[in-house]
C-alpha positions in Angstrom: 0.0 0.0 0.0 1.2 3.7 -0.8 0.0 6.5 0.8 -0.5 9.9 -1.2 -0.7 13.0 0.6 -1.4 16.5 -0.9 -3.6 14.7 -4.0 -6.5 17.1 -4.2 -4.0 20.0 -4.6 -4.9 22.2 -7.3 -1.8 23.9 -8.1 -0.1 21.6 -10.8 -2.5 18.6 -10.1 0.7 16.7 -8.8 -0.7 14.5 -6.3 -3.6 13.4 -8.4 -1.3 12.3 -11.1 0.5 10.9 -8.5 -2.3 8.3 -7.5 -4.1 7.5 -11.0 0.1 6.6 -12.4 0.5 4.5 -9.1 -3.1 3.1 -10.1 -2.2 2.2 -13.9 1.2 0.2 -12.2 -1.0 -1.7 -10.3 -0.4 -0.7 -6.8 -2.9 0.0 -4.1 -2.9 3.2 -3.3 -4.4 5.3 -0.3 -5.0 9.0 -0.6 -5.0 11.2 2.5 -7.5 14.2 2.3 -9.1 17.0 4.5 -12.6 16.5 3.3 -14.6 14.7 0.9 -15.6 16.5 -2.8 -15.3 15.9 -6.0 -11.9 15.6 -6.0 -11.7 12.7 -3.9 -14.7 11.4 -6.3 -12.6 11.7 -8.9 -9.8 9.2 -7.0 -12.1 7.1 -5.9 -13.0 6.1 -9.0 -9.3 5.3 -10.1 -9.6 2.5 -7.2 -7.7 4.7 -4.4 -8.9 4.6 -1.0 -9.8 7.8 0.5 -9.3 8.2 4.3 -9.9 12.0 5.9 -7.1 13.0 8.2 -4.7 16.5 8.3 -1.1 16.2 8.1 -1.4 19.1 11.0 -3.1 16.7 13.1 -1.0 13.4 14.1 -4.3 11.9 15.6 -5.7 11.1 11.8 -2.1 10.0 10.5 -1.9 7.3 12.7 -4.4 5.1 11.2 -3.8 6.1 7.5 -0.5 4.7 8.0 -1.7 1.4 8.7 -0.2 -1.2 6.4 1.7 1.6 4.8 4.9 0.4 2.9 5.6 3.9 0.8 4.9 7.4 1.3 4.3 10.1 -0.9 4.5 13.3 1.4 3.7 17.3 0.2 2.9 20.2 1.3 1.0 23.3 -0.1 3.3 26.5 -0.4 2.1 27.8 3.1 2.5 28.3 6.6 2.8 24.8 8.8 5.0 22.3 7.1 7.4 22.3 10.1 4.6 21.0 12.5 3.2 19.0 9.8 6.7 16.9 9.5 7.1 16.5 13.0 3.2 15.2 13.3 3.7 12.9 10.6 7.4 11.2 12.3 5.4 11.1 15.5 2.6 9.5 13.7 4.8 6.8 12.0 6.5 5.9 15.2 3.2 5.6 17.0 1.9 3.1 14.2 4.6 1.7 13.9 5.7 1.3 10.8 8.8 2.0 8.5 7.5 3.3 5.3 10.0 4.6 2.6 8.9 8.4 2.1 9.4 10.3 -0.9 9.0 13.7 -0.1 8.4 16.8 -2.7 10.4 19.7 -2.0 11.7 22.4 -4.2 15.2 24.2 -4.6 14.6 27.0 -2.2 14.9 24.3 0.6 17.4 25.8 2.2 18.6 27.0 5.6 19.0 30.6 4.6 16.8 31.2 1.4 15.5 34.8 1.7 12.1 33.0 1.3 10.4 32.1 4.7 8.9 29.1 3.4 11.6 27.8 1.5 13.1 27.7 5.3 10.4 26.2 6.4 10.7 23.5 4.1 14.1 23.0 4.9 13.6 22.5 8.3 10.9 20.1 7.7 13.2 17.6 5.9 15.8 18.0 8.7 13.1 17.2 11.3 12.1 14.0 9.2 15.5 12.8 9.0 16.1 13.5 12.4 13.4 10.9 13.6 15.5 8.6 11.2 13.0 8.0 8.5 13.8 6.4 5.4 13.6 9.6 3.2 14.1 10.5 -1.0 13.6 14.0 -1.2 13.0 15.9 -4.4 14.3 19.5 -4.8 12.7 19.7 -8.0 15.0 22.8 -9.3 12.6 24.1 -11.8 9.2 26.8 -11.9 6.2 25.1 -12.9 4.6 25.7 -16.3 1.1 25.8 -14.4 2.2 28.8 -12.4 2.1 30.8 -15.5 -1.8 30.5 -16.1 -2.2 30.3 -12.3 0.1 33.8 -11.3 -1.0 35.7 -14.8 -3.7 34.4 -16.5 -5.6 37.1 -15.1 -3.4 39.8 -16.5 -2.9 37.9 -19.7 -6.7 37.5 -20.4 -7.9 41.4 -19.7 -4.4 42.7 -20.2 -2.7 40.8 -22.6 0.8 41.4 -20.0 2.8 39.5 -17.3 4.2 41.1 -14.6 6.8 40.1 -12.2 9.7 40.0 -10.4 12.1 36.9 -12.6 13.7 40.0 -14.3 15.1 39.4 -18.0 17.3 36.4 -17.6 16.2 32.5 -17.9 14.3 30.5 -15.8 14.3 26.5 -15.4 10.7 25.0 -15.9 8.9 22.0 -15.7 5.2 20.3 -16.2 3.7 19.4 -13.0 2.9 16.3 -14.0 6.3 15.6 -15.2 7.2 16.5 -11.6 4.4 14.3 -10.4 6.4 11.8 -12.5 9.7 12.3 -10.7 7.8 11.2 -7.5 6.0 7.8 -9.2 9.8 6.9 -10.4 11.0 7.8 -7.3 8.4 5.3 -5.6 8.7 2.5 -7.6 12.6 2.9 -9.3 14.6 4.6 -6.5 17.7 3.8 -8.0 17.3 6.4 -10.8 18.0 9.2 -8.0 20.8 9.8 -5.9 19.8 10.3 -2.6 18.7 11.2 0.3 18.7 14.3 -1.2 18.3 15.0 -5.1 18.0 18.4 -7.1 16.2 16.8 -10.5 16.3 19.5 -13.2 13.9 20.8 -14.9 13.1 20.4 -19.2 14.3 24.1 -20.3 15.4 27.6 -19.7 12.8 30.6 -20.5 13.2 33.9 -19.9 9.4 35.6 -19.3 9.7 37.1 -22.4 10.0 33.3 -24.7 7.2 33.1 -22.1 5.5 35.9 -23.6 6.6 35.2 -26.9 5.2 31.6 -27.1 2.0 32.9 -25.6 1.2 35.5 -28.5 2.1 32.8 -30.8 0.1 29.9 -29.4 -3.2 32.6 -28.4 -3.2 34.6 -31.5 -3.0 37.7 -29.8 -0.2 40.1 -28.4 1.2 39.4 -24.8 4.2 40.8 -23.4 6.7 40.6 -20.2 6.4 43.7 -18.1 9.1 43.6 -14.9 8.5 45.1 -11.9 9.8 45.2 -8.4 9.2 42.6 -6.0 7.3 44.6 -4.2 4.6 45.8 -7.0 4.3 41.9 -7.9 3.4 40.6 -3.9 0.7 43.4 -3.4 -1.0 42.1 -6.9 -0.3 38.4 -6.2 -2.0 39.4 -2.7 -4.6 40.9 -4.3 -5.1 38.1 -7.0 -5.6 35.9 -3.9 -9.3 36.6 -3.3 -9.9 35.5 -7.1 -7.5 32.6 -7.8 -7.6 29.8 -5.5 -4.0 28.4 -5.9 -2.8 32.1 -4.5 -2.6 32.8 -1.2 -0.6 35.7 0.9 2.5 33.0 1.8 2.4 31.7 -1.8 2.7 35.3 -2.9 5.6 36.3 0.0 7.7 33.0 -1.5 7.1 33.4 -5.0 8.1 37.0 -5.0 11.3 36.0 -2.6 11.9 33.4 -5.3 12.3 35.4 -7.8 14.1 38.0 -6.7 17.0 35.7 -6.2 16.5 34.1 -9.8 16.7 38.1 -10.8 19.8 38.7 -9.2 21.6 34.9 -9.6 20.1 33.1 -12.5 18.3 29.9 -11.6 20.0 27.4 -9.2 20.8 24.6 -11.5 20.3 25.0 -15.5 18.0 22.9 -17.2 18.6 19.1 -18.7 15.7 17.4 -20.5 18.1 14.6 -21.2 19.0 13.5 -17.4 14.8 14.4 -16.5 14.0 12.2 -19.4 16.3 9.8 -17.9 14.6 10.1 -14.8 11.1 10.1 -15.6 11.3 7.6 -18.5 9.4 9.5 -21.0 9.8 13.2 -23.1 9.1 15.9 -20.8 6.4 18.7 -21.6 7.1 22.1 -22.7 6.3 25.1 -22.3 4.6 25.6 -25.5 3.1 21.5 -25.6 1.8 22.8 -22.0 0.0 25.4 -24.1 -1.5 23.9 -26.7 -2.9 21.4 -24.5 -4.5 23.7 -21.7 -5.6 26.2 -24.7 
């Protein structure tokens, strides 16, 4: 049995690709979720299990674990993944149990990334490998495509802009599902990665302006890169909150933070399509195929 968390997530739709991949291998598969909806409808119909617990509350872990062999373990872009990671060791000593957990993370992981949640998440994996737990974590080292649609689709559709912080240099992308991929390969091939900890790259390096540039192409109608400060970007991310459910005020505090240091350094590791095709065992989306199939 392998327990998905984070697979009613709507950013990326990671975790539900997650479970219906896991589902086409053969494997059982139980997904925990907050509440009950379509979502978990929809996974429910792929054959997962659905059990209701919070990764904030160690008291519902406990028995989601049970006959647990393999973990995927997530966590949205928000405040509370530190106590999350220390309920869920808890909650796996308590049951237990030894499952191998594979745990999506993202390259500002780090102890002093000018991005409080990229701290945060940092200290999460050093508080899960503290209680000794057989860990693969993924620093995927790439922006997702779907944060393009998700931060300025807005802006795009009434505008025809996109504004932010990146600056004019490149930035390393990849398909959420293709990232969703990295964690299925990581579940069931773990020798692809080198571990505990792994940066996998992402497929290629755009500057907002290809961004822009593949957008006017692919929607038939002008749309260009506008930089501002970091700043300018939060307060309209903050604002965009109340209208796009993906955004929230510490998604728009990290994202910002993010870029900023992409602005001033360039991304952390360059994209390789041939070493994530390696990993994921299949071409990885682009940018523009990400397009044309979300049109």
């Amino acid at each position: 049995m392998i327990l998905v968390t984070g697979a009613t997530g709507r950013h990326g739709g990671t975790g539900a690709h997650v479970v219906r991949r896991l589902r086409e291998e053969g494997h059982d598969v139980r997904v925990l979720a907050r509440t009950r909806g379509e979502r978990t409808e929809a996974l429910e119909a792929l054959g997962a299990e659905v059990v209701l617990g919070d990764l904030r509350d160690r008291r519902g872990i406990v028995p989601a674990l049970a006959g647990v062999g393999q973990v995927y373990l997530t966590y949205p872009i928000d405040a509370g993944v530190v106590p999350a990671a220390a309920n869920y060791a808890a909650a796996v000593r308590e049951a237990e149990v030894s499952p191998r957990t594979v745990v999506m993370s993202m390259g500002p992981a780090q102890p002093h990334h000018p991005s409080a949640r990229g701290r945060d998440q940092w200290l999460a994996e050093e508080v899960l490998r503290w209680a000794g737990l057989d860990l693969l974590v993924l620093r995927v080292a790439a922006a997702f495509h779907e944060n393009v649609p998700a931060l300025h689709g807005r802006s795009v559709e009434e505008e025809g802009v996109i504004r932010n912080c990146f600056g004019d240099g490149p930035v390393a992308w990849i398909n959420g599902r293709d990232a969703g991929e990295l964690a299925v390969a990581a579940l069931l091939d773990p020798g692809r990665f080198d571990g505990p900890i792994c940066s996998p790259p992402g497929v290629e390096e755009l500057t907002h302006h290809d961004i822009a540039a593949i957008l006017t192409e692919e929607l038939g109608r002008p749309v260009e890169f506008t930089p501002v400060s970091e700043e300018e970007w939060r307060r309209e991310l903050v604002g965009l909150s109340d209208v796009v459910d993906v955004v929230n005020p510490e998604m728009a505090a990290h994202i910002t933070a993010v870029a900023a240091v992409v602005a001033r350094n360039g991304p952390a590791r360059g994209a390789d399509p041939v070493a994530l095709r390696r990993l994921i065992g299949r071409e990885p989306t682009t940018f523009r195929e990400f397009v044309r199939a979300s049109r």
